[in-house]
C-alpha positions as CSV (number, residue, x, y, z in Angstrom):
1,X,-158.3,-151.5,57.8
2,X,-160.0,-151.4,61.4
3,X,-159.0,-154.2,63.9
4,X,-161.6,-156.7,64.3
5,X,-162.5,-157.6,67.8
6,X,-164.4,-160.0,69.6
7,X,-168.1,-159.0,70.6
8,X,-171.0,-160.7,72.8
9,X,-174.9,-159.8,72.3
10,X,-176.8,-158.9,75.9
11,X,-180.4,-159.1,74.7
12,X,-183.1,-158.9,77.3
13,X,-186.9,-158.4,77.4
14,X,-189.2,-157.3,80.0
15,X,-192.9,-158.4,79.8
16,X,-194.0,-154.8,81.6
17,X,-192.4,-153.1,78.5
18,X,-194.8,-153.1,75.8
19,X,-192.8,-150.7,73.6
20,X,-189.6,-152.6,73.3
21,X,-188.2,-154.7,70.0
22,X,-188.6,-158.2,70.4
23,X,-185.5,-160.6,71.3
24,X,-185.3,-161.2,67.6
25,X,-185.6,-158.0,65.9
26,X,-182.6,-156.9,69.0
27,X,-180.6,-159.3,67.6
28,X,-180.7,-159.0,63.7
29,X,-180.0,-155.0,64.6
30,X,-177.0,-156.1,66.7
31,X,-175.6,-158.2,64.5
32,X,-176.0,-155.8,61.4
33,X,-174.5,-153.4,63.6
34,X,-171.2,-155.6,64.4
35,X,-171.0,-156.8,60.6
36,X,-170.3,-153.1,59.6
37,X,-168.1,-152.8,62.5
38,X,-165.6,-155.3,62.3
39,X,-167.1,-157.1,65.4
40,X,-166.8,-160.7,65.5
41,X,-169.7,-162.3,67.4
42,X,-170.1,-166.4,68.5
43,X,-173.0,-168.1,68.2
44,X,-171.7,-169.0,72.2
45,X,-171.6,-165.5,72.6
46,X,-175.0,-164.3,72.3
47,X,-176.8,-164.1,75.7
48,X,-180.6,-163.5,75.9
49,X,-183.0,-163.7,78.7
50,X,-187.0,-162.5,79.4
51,X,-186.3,-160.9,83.2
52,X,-186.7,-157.5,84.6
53,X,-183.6,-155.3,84.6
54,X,-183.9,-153.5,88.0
55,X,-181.2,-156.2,89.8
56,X,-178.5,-157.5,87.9
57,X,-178.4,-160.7,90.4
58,X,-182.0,-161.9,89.3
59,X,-180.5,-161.9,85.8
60,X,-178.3,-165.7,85.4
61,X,-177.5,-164.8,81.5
62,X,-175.9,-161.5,82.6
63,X,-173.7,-162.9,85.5
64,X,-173.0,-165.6,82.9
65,X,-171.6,-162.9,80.3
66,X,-169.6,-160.9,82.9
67,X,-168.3,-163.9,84.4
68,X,-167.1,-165.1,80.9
69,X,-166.1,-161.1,79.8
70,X,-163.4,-160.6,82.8
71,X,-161.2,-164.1,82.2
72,X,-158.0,-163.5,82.0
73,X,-157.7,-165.2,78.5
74,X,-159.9,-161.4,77.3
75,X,-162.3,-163.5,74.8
76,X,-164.9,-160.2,74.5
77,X,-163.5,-156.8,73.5
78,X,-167.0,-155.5,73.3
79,X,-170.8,-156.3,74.2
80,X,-173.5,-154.9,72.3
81,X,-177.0,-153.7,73.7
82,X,-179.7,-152.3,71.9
83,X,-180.0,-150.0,74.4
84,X,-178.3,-148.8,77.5
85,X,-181.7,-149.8,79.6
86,X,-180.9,-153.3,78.4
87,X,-177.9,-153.9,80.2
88,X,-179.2,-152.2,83.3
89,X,-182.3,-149.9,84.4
90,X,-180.3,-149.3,88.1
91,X,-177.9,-146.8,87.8
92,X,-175.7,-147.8,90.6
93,X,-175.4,-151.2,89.0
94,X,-174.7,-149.8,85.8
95,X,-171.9,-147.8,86.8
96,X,-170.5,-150.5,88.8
97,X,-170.3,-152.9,86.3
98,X,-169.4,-150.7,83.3
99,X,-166.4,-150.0,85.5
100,X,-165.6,-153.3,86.1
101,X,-165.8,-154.6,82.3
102,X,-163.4,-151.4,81.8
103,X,-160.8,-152.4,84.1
104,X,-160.7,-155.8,81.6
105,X,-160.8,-153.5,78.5
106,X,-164.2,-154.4,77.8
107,X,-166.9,-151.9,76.5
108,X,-170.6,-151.4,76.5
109,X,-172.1,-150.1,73.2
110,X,-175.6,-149.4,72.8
111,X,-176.3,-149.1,69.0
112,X,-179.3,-146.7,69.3
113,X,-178.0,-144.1,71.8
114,X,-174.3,-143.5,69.8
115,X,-172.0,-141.4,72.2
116,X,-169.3,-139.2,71.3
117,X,-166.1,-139.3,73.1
118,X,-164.7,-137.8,75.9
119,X,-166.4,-136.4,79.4
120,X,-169.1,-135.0,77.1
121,X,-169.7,-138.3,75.9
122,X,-169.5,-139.7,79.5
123,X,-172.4,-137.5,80.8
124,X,-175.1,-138.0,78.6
125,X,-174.5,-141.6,78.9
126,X,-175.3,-140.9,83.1
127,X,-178.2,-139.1,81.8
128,X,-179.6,-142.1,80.2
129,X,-179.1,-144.2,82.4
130,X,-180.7,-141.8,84.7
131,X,-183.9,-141.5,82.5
132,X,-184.0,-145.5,82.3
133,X,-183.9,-146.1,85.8
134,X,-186.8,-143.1,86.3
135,X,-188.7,-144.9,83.4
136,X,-188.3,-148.2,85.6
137,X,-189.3,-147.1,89.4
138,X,-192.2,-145.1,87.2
139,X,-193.3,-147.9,85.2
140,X,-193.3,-150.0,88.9
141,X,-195.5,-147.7,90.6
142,X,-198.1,-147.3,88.0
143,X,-198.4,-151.3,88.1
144,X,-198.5,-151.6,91.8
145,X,-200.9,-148.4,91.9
146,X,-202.9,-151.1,89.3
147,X,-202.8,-153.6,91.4
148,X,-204.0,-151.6,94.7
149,X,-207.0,-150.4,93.1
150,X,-207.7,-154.0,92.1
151,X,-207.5,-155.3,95.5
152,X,-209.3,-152.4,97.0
153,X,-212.2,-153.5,94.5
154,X,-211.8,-157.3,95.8
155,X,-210.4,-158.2,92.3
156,X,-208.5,-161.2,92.1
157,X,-204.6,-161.4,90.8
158,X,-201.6,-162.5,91.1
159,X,-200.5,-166.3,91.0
160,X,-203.3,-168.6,92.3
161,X,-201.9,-171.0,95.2
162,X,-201.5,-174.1,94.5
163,X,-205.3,-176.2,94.4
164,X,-206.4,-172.8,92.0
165,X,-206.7,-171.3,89.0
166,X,-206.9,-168.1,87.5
167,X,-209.7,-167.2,85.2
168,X,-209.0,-163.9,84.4
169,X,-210.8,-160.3,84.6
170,X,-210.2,-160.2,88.4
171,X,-212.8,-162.7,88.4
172,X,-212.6,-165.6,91.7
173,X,-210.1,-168.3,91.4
174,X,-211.5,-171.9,90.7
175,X,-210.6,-174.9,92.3
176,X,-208.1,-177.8,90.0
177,X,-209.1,-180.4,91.7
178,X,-205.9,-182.5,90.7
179,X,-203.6,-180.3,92.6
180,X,-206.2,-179.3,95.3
181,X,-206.1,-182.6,96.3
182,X,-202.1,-182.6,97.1
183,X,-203.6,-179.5,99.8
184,X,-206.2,-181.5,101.3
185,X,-203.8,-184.1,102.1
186,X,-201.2,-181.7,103.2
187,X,-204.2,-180.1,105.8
188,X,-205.2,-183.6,106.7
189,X,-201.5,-185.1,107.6
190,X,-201.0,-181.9,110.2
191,X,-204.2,-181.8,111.6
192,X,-205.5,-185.1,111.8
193,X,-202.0,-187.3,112.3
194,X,-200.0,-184.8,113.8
195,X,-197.3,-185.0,111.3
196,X,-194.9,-181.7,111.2
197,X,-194.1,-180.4,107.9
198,X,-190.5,-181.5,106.8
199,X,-192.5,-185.3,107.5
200,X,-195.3,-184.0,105.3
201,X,-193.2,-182.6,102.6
202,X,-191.0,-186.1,102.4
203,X,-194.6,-188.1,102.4
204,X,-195.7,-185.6,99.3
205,X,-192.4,-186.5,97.2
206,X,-192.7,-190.1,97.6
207,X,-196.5,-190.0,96.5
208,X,-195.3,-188.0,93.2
209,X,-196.8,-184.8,94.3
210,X,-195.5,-181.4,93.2
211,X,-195.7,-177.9,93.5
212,X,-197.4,-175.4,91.8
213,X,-194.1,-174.8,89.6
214,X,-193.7,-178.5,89.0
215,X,-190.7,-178.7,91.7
216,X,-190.8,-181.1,94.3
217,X,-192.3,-180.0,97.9
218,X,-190.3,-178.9,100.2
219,X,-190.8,-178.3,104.4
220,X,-191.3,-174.1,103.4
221,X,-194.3,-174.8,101.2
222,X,-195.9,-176.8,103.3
223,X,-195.8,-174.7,105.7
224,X,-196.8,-171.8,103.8
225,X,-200.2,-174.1,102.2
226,X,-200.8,-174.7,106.2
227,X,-200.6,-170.7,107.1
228,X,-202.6,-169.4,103.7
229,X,-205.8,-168.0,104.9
230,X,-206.9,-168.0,100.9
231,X,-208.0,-171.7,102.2
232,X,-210.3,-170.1,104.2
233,X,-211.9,-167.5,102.0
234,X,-209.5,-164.6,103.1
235,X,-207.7,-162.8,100.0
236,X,-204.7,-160.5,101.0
237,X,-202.8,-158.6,98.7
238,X,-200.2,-156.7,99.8
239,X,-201.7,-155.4,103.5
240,X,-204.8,-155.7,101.3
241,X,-207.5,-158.3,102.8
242,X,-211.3,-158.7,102.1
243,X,-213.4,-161.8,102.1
244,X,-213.3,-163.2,98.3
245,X,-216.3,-165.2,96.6
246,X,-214.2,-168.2,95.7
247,X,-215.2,-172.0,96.7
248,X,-213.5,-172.9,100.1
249,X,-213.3,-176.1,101.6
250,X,-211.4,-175.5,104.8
251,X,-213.3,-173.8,107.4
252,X,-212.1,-170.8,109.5
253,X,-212.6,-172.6,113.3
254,X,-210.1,-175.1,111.4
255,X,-208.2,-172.9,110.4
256,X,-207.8,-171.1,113.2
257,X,-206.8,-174.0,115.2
258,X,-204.4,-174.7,113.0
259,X,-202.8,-171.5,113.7
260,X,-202.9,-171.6,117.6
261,X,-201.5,-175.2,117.1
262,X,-198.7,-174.2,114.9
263,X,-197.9,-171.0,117.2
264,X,-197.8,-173.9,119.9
265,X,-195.6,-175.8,118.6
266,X,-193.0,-173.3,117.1
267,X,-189.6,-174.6,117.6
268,X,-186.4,-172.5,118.5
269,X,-184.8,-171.6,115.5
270,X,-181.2,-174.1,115.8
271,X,-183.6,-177.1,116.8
272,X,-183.8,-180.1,115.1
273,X,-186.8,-180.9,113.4
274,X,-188.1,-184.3,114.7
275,X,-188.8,-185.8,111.5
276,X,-184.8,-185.7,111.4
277,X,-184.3,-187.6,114.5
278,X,-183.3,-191.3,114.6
279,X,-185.8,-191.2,118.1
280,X,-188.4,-189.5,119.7
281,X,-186.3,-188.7,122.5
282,X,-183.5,-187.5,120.3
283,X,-182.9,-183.8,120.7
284,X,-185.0,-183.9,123.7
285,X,-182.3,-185.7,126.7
286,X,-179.8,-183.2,128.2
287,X,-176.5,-184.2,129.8
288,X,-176.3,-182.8,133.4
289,X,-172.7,-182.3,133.1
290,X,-172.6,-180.0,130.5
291,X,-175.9,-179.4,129.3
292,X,-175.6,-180.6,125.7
293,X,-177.5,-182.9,123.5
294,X,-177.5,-186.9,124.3
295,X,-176.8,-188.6,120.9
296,X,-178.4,-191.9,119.9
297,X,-175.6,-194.0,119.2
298,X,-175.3,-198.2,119.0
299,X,-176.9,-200.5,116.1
300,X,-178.4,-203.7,116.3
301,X,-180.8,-204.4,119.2
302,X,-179.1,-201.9,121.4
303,X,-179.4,-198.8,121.3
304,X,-178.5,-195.9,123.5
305,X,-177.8,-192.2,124.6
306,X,-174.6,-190.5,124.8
307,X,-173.7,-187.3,126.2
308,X,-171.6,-186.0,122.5
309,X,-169.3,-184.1,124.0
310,X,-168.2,-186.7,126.6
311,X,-167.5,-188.7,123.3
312,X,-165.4,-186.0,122.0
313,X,-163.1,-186.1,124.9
314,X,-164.6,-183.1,126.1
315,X,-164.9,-183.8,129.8
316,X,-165.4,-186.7,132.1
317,X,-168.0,-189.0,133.1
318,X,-170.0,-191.0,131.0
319,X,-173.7,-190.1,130.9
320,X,-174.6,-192.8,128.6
321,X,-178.3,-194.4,129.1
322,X,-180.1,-197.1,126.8
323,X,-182.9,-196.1,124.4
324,X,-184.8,-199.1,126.2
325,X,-185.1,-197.9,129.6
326,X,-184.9,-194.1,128.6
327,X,-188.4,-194.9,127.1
328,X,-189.8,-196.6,130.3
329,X,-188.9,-194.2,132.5
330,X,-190.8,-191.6,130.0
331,X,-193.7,-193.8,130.2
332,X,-193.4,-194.9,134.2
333,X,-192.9,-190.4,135.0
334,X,-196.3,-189.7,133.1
335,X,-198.6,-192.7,134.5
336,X,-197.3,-191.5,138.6
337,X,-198.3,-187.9,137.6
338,X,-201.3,-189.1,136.2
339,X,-201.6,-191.0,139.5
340,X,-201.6,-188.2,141.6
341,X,-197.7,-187.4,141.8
342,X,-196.6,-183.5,142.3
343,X,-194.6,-182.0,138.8
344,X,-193.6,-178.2,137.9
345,X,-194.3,-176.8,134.5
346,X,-194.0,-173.4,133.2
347,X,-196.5,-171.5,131.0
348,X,-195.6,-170.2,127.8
349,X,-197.3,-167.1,126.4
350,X,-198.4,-167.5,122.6
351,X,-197.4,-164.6,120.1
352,X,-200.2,-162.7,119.0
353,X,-200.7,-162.6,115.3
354,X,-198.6,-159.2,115.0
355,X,-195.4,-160.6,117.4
356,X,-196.0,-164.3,114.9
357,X,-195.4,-161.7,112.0
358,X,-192.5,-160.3,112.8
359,X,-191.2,-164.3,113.4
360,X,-191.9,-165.3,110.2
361,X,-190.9,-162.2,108.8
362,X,-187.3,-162.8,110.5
363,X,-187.0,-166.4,109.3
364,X,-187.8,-165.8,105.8
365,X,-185.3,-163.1,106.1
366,X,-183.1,-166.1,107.5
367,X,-183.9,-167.9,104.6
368,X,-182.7,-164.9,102.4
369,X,-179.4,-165.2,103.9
370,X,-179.0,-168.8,102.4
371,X,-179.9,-167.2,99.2
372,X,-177.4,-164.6,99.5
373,X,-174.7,-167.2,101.1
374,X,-175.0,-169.4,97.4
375,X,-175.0,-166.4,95.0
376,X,-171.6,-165.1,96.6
377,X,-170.5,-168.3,95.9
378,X,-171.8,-168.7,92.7
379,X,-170.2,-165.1,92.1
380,X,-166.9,-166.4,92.9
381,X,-166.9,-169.6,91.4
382,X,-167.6,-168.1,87.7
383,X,-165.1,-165.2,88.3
384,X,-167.4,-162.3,89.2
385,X,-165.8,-161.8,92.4
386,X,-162.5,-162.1,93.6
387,X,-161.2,-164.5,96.6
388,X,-161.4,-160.5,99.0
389,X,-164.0,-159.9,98.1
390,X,-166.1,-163.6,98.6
391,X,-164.7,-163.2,101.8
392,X,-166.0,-160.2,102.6
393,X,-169.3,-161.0,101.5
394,X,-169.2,-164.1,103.6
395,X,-168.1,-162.1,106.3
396,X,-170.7,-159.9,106.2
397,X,-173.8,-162.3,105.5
398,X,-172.3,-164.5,108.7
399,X,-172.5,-161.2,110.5
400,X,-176.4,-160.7,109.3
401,X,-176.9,-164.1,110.2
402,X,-175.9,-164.2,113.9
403,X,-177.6,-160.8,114.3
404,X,-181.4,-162.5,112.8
405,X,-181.0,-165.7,115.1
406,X,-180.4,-163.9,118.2
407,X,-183.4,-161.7,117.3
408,X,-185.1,-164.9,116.4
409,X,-184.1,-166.4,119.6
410,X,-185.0,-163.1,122.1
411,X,-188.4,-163.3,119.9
412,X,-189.6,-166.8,120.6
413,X,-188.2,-166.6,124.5
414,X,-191.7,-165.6,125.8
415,X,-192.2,-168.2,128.6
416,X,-193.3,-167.1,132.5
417,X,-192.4,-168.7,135.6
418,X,-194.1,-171.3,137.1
419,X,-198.0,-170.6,137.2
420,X,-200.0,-171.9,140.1
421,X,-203.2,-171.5,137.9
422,X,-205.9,-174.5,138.5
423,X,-206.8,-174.6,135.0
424,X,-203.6,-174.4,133.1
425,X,-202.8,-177.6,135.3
426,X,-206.0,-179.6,134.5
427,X,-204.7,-179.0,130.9
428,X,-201.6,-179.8,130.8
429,X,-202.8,-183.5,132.6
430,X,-205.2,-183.8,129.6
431,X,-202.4,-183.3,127.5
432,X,-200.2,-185.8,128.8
433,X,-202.9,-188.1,129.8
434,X,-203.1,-188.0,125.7
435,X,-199.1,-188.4,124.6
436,X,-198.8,-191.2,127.5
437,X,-201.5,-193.3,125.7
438,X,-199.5,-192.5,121.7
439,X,-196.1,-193.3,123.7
440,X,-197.3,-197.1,124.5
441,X,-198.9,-197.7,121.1
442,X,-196.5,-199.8,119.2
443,X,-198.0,-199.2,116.1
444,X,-197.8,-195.1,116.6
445,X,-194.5,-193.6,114.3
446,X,-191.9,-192.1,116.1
447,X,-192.4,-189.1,114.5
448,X,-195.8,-188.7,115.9
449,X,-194.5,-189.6,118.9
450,X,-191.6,-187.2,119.3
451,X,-194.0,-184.3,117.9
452,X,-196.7,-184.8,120.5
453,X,-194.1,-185.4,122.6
454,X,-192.5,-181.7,122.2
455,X,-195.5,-179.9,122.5
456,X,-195.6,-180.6,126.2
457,X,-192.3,-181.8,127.0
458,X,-188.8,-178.9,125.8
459,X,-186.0,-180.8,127.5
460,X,-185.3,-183.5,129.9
461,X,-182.1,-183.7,132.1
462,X,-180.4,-187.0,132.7
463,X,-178.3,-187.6,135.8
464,X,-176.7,-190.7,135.7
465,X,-174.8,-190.3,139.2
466,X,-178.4,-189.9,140.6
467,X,-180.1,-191.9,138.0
468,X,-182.9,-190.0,137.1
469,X,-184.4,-187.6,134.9
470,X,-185.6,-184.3,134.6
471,X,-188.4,-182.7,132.6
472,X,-189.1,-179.6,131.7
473,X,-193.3,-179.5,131.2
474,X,-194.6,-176.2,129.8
475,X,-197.7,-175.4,128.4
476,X,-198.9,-173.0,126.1
């Protein structure tokens, strides 16, 4: 009598395969198959998802199964597929982990594609999984040559943004007027109250608002709502763009303004966002010692700024200054230059739209780090990976990290030296003839105030031996 061993069930379905059995039919085959095979299979055991094969880490069902397959306590002998392009349609992957499932005794049987032992055996099954990956690149560029086509004929597809709808046919989108409300208000908190987005998003959660996938709003997508030319009547697809015939309600000098405003006030990548400051000075005061951030620090009714690493023991001299009179003097510097008293400033060149690109592109690839930084761990945690190699991985994504924030960093340094320039000066007064007056308005947040505030102002420098402060006016 045959040994019985345990078994698992991968079932997986892809919605661009039309020709494949359904999750259902998979698994009555699968288990028929282990019933005449002396396969013992668990209801826990039996692993199914609706995802695209081509990466294994977009797949949590199948990091589930091999997490579960290499235990030590062995509780699968054997998974079954239906077919080999189930378990994976990228060769590399497949081999990598077949090979790992073989180092815990595990094997991979696909019940339609029976393989006869030996190296025989082991070649065809590399030219299946061959075949299925070709089938799968194939299969990808005949949709995207699809969707080209369609965008070339200003079709609409893809998923709507959030405040529209798909109607199908290629046919324009159509306002929801439930959710394009969430955008207007969104549009109307940055460009009419000067609120920056991780304030906006914050705002949006405690009003019950949420995004188009029913998740709650964070900083990215309102930044991404802001930047969305669709708002605007632009459609791009893919390096695709044409002017589309849906209902718009933002218009493009808006729109534009926004942009140039957002350009303007683009922070350095490690800076705080000011919606996360206790002040609107916070971030902003400099120790003249050692050039590092003052801290607001005190409680009550008194409040003040401390150099942090004078706090850490980290050298002498106290630079501490209250919140009180930091404020005045902010206020008392701006009314004697608006009196007539000399100041320095620099000017600060704006990205053009290709150089603003290339940022975004390298902070979403930032933000792709932090993806990569919680699968590892996730990888780890359920056994995928051992302790070697979650360090490597870490080492290597800490490596990719530092490399994308100096080029972030080298990327947003575009300021000039001081420009003599009439009309760069009669500006920049207008500007902070317009902060000074939000500054002494009581009623005004402080995250208005500290936002305004940074998109004159980059640093100020306090010397308490001297007792004064220096700013560091630019303008863009």
């Amino acid at each position: 009598m045959a040994k019985l061993r345990n078994g698992a069930l991968y079932i997986r379905v892809s919605t661009a395969d039309q020709t494949e059995l359904s999750p259902d039919a998979q698994q009555r085959l699968l288990l028929d198959y282990a019933k005449k095979n002396g396969i013992i299979i668990s209801k826990d055991f039996i692993f199914e998802e609706s995802v695209s094969g081509r990466h294994a880490d977009k797949r949590p069902k199948f990091q589930e199964m091999i997490g579960i397959a290499k235990q030590e306590s062995h509780p699968i002998d054997v998974i079954l597929v239906w077919k080999y392009s189930r378990f994976a349609r990228n060769q590399e992957e497949s081999i990598v982990y077949k090979s790992l499932l073989k180092k815990s005794d595990v094997d991979v049987i696909s019940i339609s594609e029976p393989l006869i032992d030996g190296p025989f055996g082991t070649l065809i099954e590399r030219i299946i999984e061959w075949m299925d990956e070709y089938y799968s690149i194939r299969l990808s560029g005949e949709v995207i040559r699809g969707m080209k086509e369609k965008a070339l004929k200003h079709g609409y597809q893809s998923t709507p943004c959030l405040g529209y709808d798909a109607v199908g046919g290629g046919r324009p989108f159509v306002i929801n007027e439930n959710e394009y409300r969430i955008v207007q208000y969104i549009m109307d908190q940055y460009d009419l109250y000067d609120q920056d987005e991780t304030a906006i998003a914050r705002k949006c959660n405690d009003l019950g608002f949420r995004s188009k996938r029913g998740n709650m709003i964070e900083q990215r997508n309102v930044n991404l709502i802001l930047k969305n030319p669709f708002y605007a009547g632009t459609v791009i697809w893919n390096g695709i763009s044409f002017e589309g015939s849906h209902e718009t309600r933002l218009s493009k000098e808006r729109f534009e303004k926004r942009l140039a405003l957002m350009r303007a006030r683009k922070r350095p990548a490690k800076a705080r966002n000011v919606s996360a400051c206790k002040h609107w000075l916070s971030g902003l005061l400099k120790c003249s010692v050692c050039g590092s951030t003052l801290a607001l620090a005190g409680s009550g009714s008194y409040k003040y700024f401390q150099c942090w690493k004078y706090s850490k023991g980290f050298h002498k001299g106290s630079q501490s200054l209250s919140a009180a009179k930091a404020e005045a003097a902010v206020c008392d510097y701006f009314d004697r230059i608006l009196a007539g008293a000399d100041f320095s400033y620099t000017v600060r060149n704006l990205p053009d739209q290709k150089e603003s690109d290339e940022l975004d592109l390298l902070r979403q690839e930032l933000d792709q780090i932090a993806v990569k930084e919680t699968r590892v761990k996730l990888a780890y945690e359920n056994g995928i990976d051992t302790l070697e190699e979650y360090k490597e991985n870490r080492r290597r994504l800490k490596e990719s990290r530092e490399e994308l924030l100096e080029k972030i960093d080298t990327a947003t340094a575009a300021t000039q030296p001081e420009d003599s320039d009439s009309h760069a000066r009669e500006t920049l007064l207008k500007e902070i003839q317009s902060v000074s007056e939000i500054l002494k308005d009581p009623t005004e947040s402080y995250e208005r105030k500290g936002l305004l505030l940074r998109s004159i102002v980059d640093g100020i420098t306090y010397d308490k031996e001297k007792n004064r402060l220096y700013f560091n006016f630019f303008i863009s």
